[in-house]
C-alpha positions in Angstrom: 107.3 103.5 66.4 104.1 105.5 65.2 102.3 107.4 67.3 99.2 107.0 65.0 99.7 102.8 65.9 100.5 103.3 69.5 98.3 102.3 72.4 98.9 105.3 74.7 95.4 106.7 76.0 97.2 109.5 77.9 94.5 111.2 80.5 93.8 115.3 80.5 92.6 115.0 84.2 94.1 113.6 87.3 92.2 110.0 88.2 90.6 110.5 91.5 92.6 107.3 92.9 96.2 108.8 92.7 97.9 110.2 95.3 101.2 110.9 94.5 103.1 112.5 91.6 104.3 109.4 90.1 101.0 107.3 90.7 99.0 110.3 89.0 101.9 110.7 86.1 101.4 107.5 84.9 98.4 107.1 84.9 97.9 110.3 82.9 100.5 109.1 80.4 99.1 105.7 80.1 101.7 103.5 81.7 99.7 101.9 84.0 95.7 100.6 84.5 94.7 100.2 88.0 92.5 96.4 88.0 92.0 96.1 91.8 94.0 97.9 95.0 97.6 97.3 94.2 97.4 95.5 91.2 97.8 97.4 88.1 98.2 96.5 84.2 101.1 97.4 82.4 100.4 99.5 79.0 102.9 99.4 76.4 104.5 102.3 77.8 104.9 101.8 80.9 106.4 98.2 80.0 108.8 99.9 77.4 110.4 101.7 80.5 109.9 98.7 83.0 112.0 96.3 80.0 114.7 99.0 80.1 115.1 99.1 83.9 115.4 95.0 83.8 117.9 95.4 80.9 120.0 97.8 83.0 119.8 95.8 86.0 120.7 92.7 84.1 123.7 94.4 82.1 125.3 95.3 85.6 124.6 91.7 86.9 125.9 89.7 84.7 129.2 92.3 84.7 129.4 91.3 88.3 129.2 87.5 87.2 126.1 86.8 88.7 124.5 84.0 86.8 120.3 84.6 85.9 117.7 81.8 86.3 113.8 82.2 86.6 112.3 80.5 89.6 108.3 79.8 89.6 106.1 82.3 91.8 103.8 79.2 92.7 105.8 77.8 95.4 105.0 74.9 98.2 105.4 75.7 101.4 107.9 72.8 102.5 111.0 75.2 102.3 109.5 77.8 104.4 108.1 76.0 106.9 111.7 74.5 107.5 113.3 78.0 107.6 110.6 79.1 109.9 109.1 82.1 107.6 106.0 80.8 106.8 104.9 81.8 110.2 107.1 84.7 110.0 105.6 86.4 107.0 102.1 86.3 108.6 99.0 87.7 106.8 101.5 89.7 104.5 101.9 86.0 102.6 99.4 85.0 99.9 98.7 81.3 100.7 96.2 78.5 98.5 95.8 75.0 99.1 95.9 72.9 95.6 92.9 69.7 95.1 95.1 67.5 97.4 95.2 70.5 100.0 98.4 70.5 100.0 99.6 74.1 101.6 101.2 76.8 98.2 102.3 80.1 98.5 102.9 83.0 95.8 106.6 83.8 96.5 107.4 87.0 98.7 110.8 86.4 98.2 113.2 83.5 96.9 115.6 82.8 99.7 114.2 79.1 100.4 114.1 78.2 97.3 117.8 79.5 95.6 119.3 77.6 98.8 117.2 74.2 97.6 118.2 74.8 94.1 122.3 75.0 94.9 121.7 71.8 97.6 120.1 70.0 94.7 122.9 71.3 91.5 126.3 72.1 93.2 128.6 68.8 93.3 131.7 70.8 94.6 132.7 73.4 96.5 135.3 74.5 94.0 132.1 75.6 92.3 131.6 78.6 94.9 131.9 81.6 95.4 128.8 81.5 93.0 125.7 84.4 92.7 122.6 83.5 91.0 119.5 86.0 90.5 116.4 86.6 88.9 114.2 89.1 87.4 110.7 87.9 88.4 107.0 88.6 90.0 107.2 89.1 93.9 103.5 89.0 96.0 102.6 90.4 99.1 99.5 90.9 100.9 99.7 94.6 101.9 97.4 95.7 105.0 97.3 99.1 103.1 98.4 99.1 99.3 98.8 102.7 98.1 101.1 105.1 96.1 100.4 103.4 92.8 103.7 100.8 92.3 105.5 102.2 95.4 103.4 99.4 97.6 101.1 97.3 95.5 100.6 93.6 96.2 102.1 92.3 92.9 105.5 94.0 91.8 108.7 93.1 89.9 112.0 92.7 91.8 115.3 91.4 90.7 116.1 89.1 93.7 120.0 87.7 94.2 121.9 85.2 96.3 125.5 84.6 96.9 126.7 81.4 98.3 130.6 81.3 99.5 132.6 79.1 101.7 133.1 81.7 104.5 132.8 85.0 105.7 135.5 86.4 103.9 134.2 85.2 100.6 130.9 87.0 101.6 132.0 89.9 101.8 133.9 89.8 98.5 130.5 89.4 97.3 128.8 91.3 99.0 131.1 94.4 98.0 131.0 93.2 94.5 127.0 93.6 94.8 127.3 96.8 96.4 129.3 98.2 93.6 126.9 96.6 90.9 124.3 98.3 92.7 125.7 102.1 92.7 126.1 101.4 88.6 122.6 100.4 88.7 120.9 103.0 90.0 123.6 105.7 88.6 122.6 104.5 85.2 118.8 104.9 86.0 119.1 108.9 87.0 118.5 108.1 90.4 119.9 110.5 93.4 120.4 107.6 96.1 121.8 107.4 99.5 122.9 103.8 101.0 121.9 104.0 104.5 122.7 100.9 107.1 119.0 99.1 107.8 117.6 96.3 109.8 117.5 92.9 108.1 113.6 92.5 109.0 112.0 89.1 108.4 114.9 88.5 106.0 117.2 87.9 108.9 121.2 87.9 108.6 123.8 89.9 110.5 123.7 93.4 108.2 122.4 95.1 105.6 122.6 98.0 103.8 119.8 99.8 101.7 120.0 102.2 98.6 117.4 105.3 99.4 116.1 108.0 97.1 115.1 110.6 98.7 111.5 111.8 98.5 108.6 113.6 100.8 106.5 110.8 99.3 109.1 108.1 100.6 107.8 106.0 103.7 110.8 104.9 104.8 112.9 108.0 107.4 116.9 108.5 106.4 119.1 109.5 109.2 122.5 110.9 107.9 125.4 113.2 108.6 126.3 116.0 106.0 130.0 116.2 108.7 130.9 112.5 108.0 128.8 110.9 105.1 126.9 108.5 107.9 123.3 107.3 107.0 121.1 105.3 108.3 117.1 104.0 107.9 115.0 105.2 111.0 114.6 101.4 111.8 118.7 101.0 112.4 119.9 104.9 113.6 121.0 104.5 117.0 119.8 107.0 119.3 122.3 108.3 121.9 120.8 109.7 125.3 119.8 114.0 125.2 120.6 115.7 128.0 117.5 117.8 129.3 116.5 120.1 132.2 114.5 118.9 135.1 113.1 119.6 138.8 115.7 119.2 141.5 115.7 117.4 144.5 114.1 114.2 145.2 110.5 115.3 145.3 107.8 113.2 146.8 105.6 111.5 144.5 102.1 112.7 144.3 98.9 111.2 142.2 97.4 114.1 140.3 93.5 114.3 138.8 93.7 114.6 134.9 90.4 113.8 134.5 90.6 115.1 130.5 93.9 114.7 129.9 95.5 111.7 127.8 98.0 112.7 125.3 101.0 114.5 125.6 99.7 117.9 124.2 96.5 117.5 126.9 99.1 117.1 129.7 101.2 119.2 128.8 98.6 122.0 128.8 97.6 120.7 132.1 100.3 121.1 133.7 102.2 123.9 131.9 105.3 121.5 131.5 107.5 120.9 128.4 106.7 117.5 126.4 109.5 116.2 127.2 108.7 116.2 131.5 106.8 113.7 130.8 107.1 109.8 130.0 104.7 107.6 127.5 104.3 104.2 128.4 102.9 102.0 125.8 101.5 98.2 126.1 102.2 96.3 123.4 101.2 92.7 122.0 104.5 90.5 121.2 103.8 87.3 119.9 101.7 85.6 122.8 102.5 87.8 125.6 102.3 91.6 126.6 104.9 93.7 127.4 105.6 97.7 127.7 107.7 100.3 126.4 108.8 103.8 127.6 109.9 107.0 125.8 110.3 110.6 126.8 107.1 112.5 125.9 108.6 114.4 123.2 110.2 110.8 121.6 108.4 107.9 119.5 108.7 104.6 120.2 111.0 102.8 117.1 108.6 99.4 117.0 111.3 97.6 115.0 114.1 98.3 117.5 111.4 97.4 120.1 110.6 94.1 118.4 114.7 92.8 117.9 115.2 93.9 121.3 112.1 91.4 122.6 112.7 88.9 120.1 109.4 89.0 118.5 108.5 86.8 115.9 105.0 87.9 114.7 104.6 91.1 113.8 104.6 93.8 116.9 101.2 94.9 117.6 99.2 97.7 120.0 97.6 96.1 122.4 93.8 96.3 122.1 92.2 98.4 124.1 90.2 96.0 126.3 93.6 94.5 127.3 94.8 98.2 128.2 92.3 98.2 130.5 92.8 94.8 131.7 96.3 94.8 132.5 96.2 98.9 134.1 92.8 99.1 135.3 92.8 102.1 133.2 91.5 103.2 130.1 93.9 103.7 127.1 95.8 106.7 128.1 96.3 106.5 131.5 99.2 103.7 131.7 102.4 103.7 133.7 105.1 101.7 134.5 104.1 101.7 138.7 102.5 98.3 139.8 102.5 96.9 136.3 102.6 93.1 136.1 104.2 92.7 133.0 107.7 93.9 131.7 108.6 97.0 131.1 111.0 98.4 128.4 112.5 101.6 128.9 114.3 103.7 126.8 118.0 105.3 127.6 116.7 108.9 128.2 113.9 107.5 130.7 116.5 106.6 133.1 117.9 109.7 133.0 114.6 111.6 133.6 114.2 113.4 137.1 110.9 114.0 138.6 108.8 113.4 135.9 104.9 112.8 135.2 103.5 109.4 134.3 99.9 107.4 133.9 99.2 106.6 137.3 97.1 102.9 135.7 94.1 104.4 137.1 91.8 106.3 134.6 91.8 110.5 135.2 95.0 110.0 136.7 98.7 111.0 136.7 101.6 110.5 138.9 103.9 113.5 138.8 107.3 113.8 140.4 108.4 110.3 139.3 112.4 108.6 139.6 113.2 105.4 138.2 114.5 103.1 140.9 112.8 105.0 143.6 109.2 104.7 142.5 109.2 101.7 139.7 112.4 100.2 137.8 112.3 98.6 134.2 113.2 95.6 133.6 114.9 96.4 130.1 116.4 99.8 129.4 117.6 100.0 125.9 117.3 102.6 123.1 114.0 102.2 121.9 113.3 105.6 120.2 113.0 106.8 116.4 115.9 109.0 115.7 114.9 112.7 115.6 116.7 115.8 113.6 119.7 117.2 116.0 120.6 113.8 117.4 124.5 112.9 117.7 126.2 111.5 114.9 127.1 107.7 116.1 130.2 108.4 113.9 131.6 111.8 114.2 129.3 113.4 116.9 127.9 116.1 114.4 124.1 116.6 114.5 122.1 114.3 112.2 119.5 115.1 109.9 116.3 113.4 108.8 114.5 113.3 105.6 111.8 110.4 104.1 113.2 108.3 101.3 111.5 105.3 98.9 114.0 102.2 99.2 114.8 100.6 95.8 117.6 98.4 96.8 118.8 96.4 99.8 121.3 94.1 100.4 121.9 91.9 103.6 124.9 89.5 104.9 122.5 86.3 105.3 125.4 84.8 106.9 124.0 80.6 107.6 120.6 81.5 108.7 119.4 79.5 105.3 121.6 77.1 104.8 121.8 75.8 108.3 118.1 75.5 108.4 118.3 73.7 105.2 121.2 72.1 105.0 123.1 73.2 102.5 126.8 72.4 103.3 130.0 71.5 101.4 133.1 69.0 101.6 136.3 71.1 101.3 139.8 69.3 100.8 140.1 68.0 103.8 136.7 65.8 103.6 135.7 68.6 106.6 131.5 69.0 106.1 131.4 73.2 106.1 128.1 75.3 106.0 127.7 77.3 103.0 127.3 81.3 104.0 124.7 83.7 101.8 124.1 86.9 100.8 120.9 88.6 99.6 120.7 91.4 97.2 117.1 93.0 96.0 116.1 95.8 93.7 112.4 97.2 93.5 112.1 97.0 89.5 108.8 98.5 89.3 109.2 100.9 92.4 112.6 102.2 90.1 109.9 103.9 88.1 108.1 105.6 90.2 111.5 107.0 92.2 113.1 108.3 88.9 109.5 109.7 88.4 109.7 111.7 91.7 112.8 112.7 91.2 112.2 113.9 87.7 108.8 115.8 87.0 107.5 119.4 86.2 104.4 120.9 85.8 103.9 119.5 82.2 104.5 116.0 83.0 107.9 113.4 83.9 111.1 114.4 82.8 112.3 110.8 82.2 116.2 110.2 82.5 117.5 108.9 78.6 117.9 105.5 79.8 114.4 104.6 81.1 112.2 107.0 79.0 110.1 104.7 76.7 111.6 106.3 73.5 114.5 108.4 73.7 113.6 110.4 71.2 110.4 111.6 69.3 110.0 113.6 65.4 106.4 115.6 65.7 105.1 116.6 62.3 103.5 120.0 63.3 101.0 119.9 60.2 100.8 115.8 58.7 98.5 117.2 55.5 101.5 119.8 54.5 103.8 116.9 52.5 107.0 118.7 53.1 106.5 118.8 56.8 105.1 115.1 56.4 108.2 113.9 54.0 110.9 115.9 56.6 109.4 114.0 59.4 109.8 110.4 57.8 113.6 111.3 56.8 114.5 112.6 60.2 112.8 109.6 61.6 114.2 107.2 59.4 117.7 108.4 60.3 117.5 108.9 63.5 116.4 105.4 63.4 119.6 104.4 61.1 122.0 105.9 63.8 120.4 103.4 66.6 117.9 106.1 68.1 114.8 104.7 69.8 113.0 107.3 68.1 108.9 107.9 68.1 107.4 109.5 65.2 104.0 111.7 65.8 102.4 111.4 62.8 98.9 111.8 63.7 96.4 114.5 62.2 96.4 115.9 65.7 96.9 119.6 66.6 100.0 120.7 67.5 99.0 121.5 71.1 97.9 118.2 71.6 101.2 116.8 70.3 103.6 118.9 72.4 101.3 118.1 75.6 101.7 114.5 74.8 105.5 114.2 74.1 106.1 116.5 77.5 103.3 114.4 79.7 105.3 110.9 78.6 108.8 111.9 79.2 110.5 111.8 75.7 114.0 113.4 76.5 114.6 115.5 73.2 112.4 116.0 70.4 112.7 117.6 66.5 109.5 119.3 65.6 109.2 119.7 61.9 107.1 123.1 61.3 106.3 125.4 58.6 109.9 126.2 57.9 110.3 122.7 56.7 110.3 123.9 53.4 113.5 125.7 54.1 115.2 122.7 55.7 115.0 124.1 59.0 113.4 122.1 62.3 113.2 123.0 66.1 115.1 121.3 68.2 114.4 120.9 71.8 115.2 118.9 75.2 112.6 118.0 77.7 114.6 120.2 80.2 114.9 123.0 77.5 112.3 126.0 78.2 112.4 126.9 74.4 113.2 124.9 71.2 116.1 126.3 68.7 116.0 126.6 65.2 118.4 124.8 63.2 119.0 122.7 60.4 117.6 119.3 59.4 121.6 117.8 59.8 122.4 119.9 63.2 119.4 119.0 65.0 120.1 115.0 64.4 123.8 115.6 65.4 122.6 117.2 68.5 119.8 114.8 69.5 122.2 112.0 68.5 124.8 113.0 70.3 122.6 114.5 73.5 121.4 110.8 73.9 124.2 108.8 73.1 126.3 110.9 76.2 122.9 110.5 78.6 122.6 107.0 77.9 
């Protein structure tokens, strides 16, 4: 491709919008047009390296034998309804009613409708173990879109389902996806970590996701450099910490905190550590309210909260004029003591000695609190987000935290589909059997934007060989010198010859401009033909290189040649 016929309006200044490396880096190297919050166009680019990521993906599939079919994103809302999700989903689910008001969706995700398509196609069960997938537009109404293609409302995702007679053919299956995966995202550059995770709104009995590790990620990794344990923040169990208290069994005494209503207020108050004290929480689940308690120096992990009550909306803060309906109290001054509704306590709580509390009374604390003497939960549970230094559920060892972006994520669906649709089989016997599923996602937009974390410097993204848009580029230092312009065309056209996706700058641009432009988009190597063309010599030069090497026209194409051909 030329340069002088490419549509790449790359960006000198950073667009006021982005936030994050990758959401600033391509928009400065024109791979991506914002047209409204989280939806953004796709410039030739940008789509170059998204076609590569699908082709990738789909290679590794269809090596696994998974079979690829295209579903429509305009879907009615008959199969959901009978799993239960379209409820579920809530306000996060674009739905539209067509002339006849009949009630549409655009598809979040494909579960409901792969299960209809295998009860309407299969006529045997010697046809399973059988994995189907697509590469397709997903839609979600996010509260808070942000980070560019890490959480926009429209976004490609390559989503897969297995179907097998049991549990044993699952996880066949589901191994043989896991293993697809690690090719996957080994061939796209990425530094991953596959953590266990909570099955969410997709339901199942486990699942596993594939994390790259990033300060810009939202989701928190929990893992063990002792054993090779990781887990999402939603999943890590939390095992009771040992801490010091008061002794003795003091009496309970209600304390004026007239200013005093977070943690750091109290603890100033009364001179205590954090984690002396005990937050209680009131919370909205579905159409009831309910409380949860962690240590003062803990958070509460609202996904663990919501399994544990068996939520189905989303978990929600209860608003403040119920705080102070159901404590008398204004928000900060809850407790657990003469609460009418139930309380959910985490492990440590129970464990906590003489400790300080809202006392459901504004300006108010109690302080030398016990469980079971003064108030007792009515669920105690682990409840908390799992914190650097916690014990290793697998080997003991401290854990360590860090934030990672989730590209993949794979659950054991087990018959939560099919049983609420009815897809079952007739074995040998003429015995009716449900048919058991797997799930298996990939973020093909958000791949981008990962390897783009991972991979940047000062000048621009340092794209890994297999996703850059070109893998290659020939810049003609000087286009009105015909030697350097006639080099340039023969490298190009051999580097071309020898399978190279190769671009060719061949615009009357400075040369500045030029190298800015090659190092802002991510072209892995480059030959830049100069005033030694003459000669029949040309710099050659990787995008990780920090200076270019002279050599000759036939060295510099072996090198690049062979440079991509090993990094593909």
């Amino acid at each position: 491709m030329r340069m002088s016929k490419l549509l790449v309006p790359t960006l000198r200044e950073v667009p006021s919008e982005a936030e994050i490396t990758s959401h600033k880096l391509m928009l400065r190297a024109a791979f991506i047009r914002r047209l409204s919050a989280g939806i953004y166009s796709w410039l030739p680019l940008g789509l170059k390296s998204l076609k590569k990521v699908e082709q990738i993906i789909r290679e590794e599939m269809n090596a696994a034998d998974a079979q690829e079919l295209l579903m429509p994103a305009l879907l009615p809302a008959e199969a959901y309804q009978a799993s239960g999700r379209w409820d579920v989903f809530g306000p996060s689910m674009f739905k539209l009613k067509d002339r006849y008001e009949r009630d549409y969706c655009l598809g979040p995700t494909h579960e409901e409708l792969f299960t209809q398509t295998v009860i309407n196609e299969v006529r045997s069960y010697k046809e399973y173990p059988m994995t189907l997938y697509q590469i397709q537009t997903k839609y979600r109404d996010e509260a808070r879109p942000r980070f560019g293609i890490m959480r926009s409302r429209e976004f490609v995702m390559k989503d897969a389902y297995s179907f097998d007679r049991d549990e044993k053919g699952l996880d066949e299956s589901y191994k043989k996806m896991y293993d697809a995966y690690c090719r996957i995202f080994t061939r796209l550059g990425l530094d991953f970590t596959i953590v266990d995770a909570d099955s969410g709104a997709m339901g199942g009995s486990g699942s596993q996701e594939f994390m790259v590790k990033s300060p810009v990620g939202e989701d928190g990794i929990a893992y063990c450099d002792a054993c090779g344990y990781a887990a999402n923040y939603e999943k890590a169990p939390c095992a009771p910490t040992a801490k010091d208290y008061l002794e003795g069994d003091l009496a309970l005494e209600k304390v004026a905190t007239p200013d005093a209503h977070t943690i750091e207020e109290l603890v100033g108050f009364f001179g205590y550590e954090n984690h002396m004290f005990a937050k209680t929480i009131l919370y909205k689940a579905d159409d009831k309210y309910i409380a949860a308690m962690v240590r003062g120096d803990r958070e509460i992990n609202e996904v663990k909260l919501k399994n544990l009550v068996g939520c189905t909306d989303d978990l929600e803060l209860a608003e403040p004029h119920m705080v102070r309906e159901l404590t008398n109290a204004q928000v900060g001054f809850a407790g657990p003591i003469g609460l009418d509704i139930p309380v959910y306590a985490d492990l440590e709580v129970v464990e906590m000695k003489n400790f300080i509390i809202g006392a459901n009374d504004t300006g108010y604390h109690y302080k030398n609190v016990n469980v079971n003497r003064d108030f007792t939960p009515d669920f105690v549970a682990d409840i908390r987000v799992v914190t650097d230094g916690d014990v290793c559920p697998k080997c003991g060892k401290p854990i360590k935290t860090a934030q990672g972006i989730e590209v993949g994520h794979i659950f054991k669906l087990g018959t939560k589909y099919s049983d609420a649709l009815g897809l079952t089989y007739q074995d040998d016997s003429g015995n009716d059997n449900v048919v058991v599923m797997g799930c298996y996602g990939i973020g093909v937009t958000r791949c981008i934007a990962a390897a783009i974390e991972q991979n940047y410097d000062d000048n621009g993204m340092i794209l890994p060989v297999s996703i850059a848009p070109y893998e290659a580029a020939v810049v003609a230092v000087n286009v009105k010198d015909d030697a350097q312009k006639d080099l340039a065309e023969e490298i190009y056209r051999e580097l071309k010859k020898r399978g190279i996706d190769v671009l060719i700058d061949d615009r009357d641009e400075r040369a500045g401009v030029k190298f800015k432009d090659m190092d802002l988009i991510g072209i892995p190597a480059r030959i830049v033909v100069g005033k030694k063309a003459a000669d029949g010599i040309v710099e050659y030069k990787k995008r990780t290189d920090e200076k270019a090497t002279d050599m000759t026209v036939a060295e510099a194409v072996d090198a690049l040649c062979e440079f991509i051909i090993e990094n593909r």
